[in-house]
C-alpha positions in Angstrom: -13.6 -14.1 -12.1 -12.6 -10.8 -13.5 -8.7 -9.6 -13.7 -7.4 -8.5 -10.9 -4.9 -6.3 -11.7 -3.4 -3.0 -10.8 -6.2 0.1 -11.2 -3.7 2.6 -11.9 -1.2 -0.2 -14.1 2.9 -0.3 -14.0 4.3 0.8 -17.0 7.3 -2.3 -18.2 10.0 -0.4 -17.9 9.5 -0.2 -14.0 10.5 -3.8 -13.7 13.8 -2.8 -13.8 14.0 0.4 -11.3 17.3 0.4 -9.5 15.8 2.7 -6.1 19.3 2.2 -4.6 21.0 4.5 -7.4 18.1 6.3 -8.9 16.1 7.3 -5.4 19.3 7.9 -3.2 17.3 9.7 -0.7 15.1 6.4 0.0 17.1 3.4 -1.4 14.2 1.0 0.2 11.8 2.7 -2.0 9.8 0.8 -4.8 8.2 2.0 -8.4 7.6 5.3 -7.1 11.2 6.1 -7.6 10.6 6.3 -11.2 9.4 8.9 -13.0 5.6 7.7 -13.5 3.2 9.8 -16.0 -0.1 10.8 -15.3 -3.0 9.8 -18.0 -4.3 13.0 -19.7 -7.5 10.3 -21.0 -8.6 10.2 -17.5 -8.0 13.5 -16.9 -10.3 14.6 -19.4 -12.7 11.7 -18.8 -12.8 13.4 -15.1 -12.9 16.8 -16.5 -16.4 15.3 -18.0 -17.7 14.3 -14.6 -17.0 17.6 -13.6 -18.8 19.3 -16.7 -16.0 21.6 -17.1 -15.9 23.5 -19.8 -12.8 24.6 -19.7 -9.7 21.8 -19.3 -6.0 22.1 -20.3 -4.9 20.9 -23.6 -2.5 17.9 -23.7 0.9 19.8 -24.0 -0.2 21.9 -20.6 -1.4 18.5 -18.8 2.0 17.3 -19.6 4.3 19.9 -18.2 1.8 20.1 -15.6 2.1 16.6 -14.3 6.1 16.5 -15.2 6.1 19.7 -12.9 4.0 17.9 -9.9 6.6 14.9 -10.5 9.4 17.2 -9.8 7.2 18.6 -6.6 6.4 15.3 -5.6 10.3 14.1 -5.5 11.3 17.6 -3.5 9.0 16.7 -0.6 9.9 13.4 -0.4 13.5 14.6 -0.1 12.5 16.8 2.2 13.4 19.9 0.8 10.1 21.4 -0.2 6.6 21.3 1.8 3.4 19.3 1.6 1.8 22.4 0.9 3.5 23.1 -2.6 2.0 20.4 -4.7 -1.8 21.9 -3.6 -1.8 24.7 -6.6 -0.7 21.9 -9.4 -2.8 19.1 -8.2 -5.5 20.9 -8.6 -5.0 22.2 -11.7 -4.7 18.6 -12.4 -8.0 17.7 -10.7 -6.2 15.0 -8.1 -6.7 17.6 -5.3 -10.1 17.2 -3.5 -11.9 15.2 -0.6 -11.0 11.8 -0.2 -13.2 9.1 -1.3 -14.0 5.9 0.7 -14.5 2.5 -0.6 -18.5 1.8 0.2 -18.1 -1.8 -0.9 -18.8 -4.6 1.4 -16.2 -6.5 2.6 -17.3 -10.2 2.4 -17.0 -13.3 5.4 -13.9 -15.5 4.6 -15.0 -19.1 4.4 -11.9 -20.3 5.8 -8.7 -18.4 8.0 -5.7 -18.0 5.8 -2.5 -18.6 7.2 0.5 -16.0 6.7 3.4 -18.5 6.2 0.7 -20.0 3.5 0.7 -16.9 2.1 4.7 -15.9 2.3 5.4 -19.5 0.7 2.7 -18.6 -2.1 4.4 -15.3 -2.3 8.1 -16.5 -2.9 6.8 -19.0 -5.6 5.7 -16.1 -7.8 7.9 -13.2 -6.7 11.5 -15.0 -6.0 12.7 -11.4 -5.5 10.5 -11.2 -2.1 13.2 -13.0 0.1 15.5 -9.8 -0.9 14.1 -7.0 -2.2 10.6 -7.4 -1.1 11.8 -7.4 3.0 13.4 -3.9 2.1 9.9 -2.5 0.6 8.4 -3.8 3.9 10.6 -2.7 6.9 12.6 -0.4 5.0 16.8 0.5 6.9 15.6 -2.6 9.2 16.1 -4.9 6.1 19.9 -4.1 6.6 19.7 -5.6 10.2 19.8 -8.9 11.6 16.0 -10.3 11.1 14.2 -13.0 12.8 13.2 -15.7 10.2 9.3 -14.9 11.1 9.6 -11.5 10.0 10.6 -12.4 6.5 7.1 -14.7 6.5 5.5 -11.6 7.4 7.0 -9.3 4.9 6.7 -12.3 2.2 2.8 -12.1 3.3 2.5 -8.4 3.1 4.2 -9.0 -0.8 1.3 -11.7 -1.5 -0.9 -8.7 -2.1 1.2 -6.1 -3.7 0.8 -5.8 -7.5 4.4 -7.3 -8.7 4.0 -9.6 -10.6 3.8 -8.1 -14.8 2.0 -6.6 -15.5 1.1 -5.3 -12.2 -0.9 -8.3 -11.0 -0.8 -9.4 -6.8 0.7 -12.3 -6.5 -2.7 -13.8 -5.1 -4.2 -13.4 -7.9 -2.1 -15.1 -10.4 -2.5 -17.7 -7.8 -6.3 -18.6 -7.7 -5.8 -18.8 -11.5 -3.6 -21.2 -12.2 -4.0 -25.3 -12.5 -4.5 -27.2 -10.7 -6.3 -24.1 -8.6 -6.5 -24.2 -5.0 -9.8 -25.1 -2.9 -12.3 -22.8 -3.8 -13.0 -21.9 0.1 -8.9 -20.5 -0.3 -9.8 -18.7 -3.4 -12.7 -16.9 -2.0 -11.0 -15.9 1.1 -7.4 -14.8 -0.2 -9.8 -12.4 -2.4 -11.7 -10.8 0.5 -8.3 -10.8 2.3 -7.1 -8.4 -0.5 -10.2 -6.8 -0.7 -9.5 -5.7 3.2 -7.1 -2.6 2.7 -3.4 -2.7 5.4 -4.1 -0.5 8.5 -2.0 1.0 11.4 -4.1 0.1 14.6 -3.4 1.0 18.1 -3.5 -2.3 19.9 -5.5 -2.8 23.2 -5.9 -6.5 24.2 -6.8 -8.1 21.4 -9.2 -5.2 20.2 -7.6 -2.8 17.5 -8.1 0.7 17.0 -7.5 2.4 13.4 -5.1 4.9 13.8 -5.6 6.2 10.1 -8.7 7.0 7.9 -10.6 3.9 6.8 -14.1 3.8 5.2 -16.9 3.1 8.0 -17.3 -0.8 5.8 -13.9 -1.8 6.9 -14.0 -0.6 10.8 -14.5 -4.0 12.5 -15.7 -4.0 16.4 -15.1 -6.8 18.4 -12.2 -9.3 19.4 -9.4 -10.0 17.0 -7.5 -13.0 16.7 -3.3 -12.9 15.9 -3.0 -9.6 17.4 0.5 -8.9 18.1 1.4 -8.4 21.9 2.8 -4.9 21.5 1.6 -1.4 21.6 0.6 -0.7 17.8 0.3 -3.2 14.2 0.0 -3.3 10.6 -2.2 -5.3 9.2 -5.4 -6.4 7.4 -8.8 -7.4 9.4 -10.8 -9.7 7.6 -13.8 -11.2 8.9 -13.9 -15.3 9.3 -16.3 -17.9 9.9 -15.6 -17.9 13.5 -14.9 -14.5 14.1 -12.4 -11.5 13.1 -8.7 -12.2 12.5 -5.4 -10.5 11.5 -3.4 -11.4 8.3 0.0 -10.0 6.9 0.7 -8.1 10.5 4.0 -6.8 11.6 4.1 -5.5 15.2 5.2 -2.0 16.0 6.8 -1.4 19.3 6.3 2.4 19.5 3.2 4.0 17.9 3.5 6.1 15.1 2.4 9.7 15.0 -1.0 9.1 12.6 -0.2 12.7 11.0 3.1 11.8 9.8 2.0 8.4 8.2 -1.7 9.9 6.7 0.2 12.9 5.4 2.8 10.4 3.5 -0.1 8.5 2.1 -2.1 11.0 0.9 0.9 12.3 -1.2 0.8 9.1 -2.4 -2.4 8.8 -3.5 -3.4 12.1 -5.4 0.2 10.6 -7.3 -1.8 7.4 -8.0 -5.0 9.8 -9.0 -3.0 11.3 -12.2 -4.4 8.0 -13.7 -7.5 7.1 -12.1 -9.0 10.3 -10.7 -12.0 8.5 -8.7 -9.2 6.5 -6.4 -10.6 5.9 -3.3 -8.3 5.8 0.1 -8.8 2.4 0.6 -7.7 1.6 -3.6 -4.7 3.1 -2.7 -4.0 1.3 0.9 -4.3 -2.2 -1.5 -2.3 -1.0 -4.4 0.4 0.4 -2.3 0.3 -1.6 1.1 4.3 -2.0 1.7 4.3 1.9 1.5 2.5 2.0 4.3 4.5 -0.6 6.2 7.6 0.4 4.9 7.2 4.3 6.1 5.6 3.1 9.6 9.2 1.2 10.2 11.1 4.3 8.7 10.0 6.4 11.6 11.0 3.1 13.9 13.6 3.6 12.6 14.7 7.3 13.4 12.6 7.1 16.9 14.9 3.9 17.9 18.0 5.3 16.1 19.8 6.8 19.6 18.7 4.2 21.7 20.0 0.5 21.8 16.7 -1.2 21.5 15.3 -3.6 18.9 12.3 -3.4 17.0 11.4 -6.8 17.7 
């Protein structure tokens, strides 16, 4: 079994971000509150692909991605558009069409079990019972929870690459002695293999509200669907069928602009190091981020009203 590790890599140092004091504007954000530098290797290496014949020297990569940092930060903040990061992206070559994963996403031998999952996750990431709930529900994390939605958050965390050097839980996991079944290992790997998605639920049929590559766009009946009017979560196909792991319900549906636009700033950030990041590579690295800003907008919509997100 090959490494499963972060494609784009954490750098040490973000092991000990502080979001709360450094990220004021979003103090349930994770590693993307730190500074993060972009790789002028794979720039070049993509500059290759491209045939290009002329490419920007090290020194004008640098101030160039130091400069989309700075662009990146402002919109998050809010005070600069989506549309000012366009001219220095591109000169950067993380601007473009998206790309979709083509891979095939495999049939689980066996259904894996979120509170399996969130008790896995906890064992590896002790930090998950506090800081990982803020990464997943955001401002809510300051709120009276039920104890099932900490299992769910700890679940979502199983897959997020936290544990150094930017390895998923899961994987670290399926490695260790004495391993786990191998039916377990297989799935839990597909399961990560499935990228998080924001569905529109009807019954127990869900609807991707968000991009996805045409591999992962399951028809058919899902079991675990939420009773409520939207979810988070990853399909993965079973042995007996399609169900739902690491879900959160959502009791209003988000605006799909809102959340694709958030993303996708998120991903051409995550391009500065691999430049052929596909959508769904980025859903898997950065999974709570899509959680996390679905509940942020909860958040504000609920904010006048006396009603509970659960």
């Amino acid at each position: 079994m090959k490494p499963a590790r972060s494609i784009v890599a954490f750098d040490p140092p973000l092991d000990h971000a502080y979001p709360h004091r450094i990220a004021p504007w979003d103090p349930y954000s994770g590693d993307e509150a730190l500074h993060w530098p972009g790789s002028y290797a794979d720039y070049c290496a993509h500059a290759d692909r491209l045939d290009m014949s002329e490419r920007l020297t090290k020194d004008e990569h640098d101030t160039l991605d130091v400069r989309f940092e700075e662009i990146h930060r402002s919109i998050i903040q809010g005070v600069a558009d989506w549309g000012d990061i366009e001219s220095v992206a591109r000169d950067l070559l993380v601007w473009g069409e998206t790309r979709h994963d083509r891979r095939p996403p495999g049939v689980a031998d066996e259904r894996i079990e979120d509170a399996h999952l969130a008790d896995i996750a906890e064992d590896l990431l002790p930090q998950v019972g506090n800081a990982g709930i803020e990464r997943v529900v955001g401002p809510w994390a300051d709120e009276p929870l039920p104890p099932w939605v900490r299992v769910q958050a700890a679940a979502v965390m199983m897959f997020v690459p936290e544990v150094p050097p930017g390895v998923p839980a899961w994987a670290r996991v399926v490695k260790r002695r004495p391993r786990p079944p191998v039916g377990f290992r297989r799935s839990v790997k597909i399961a990560a293999h499935c990228p998080p998605m924001l569905y529109a639920v009807n019954a127990d049929h869900l609807v991707p509200l968000l991009p996805m590559g045409r591999r992962f766009v399951f028809e058919g009946p899902v079991d675990g669907v939420p009773d409520a009017p939207a979810a988070i979560g990853r399909v993965v196909n079973g042995p007996d069928g399609l169900f739902l792991v690491a879900s959160l319900p959502l009791k209003r549906v988000p605006p799909a602009k809102i959340i694709e636009r958030r993303l996708h700033q998120e991903m051409i950030r995550l391009r500065r190091r691999e430049r052929r990041f596909s959508w769904e590579d980025m859903l898997r690295e950065r999974s709570e981020l899509l959680y996390r800003t679905c509940f942020e907008w909860l958040w504000l919509e609920l904010s006048e009203t006396e009603e509970q997100p659960w």
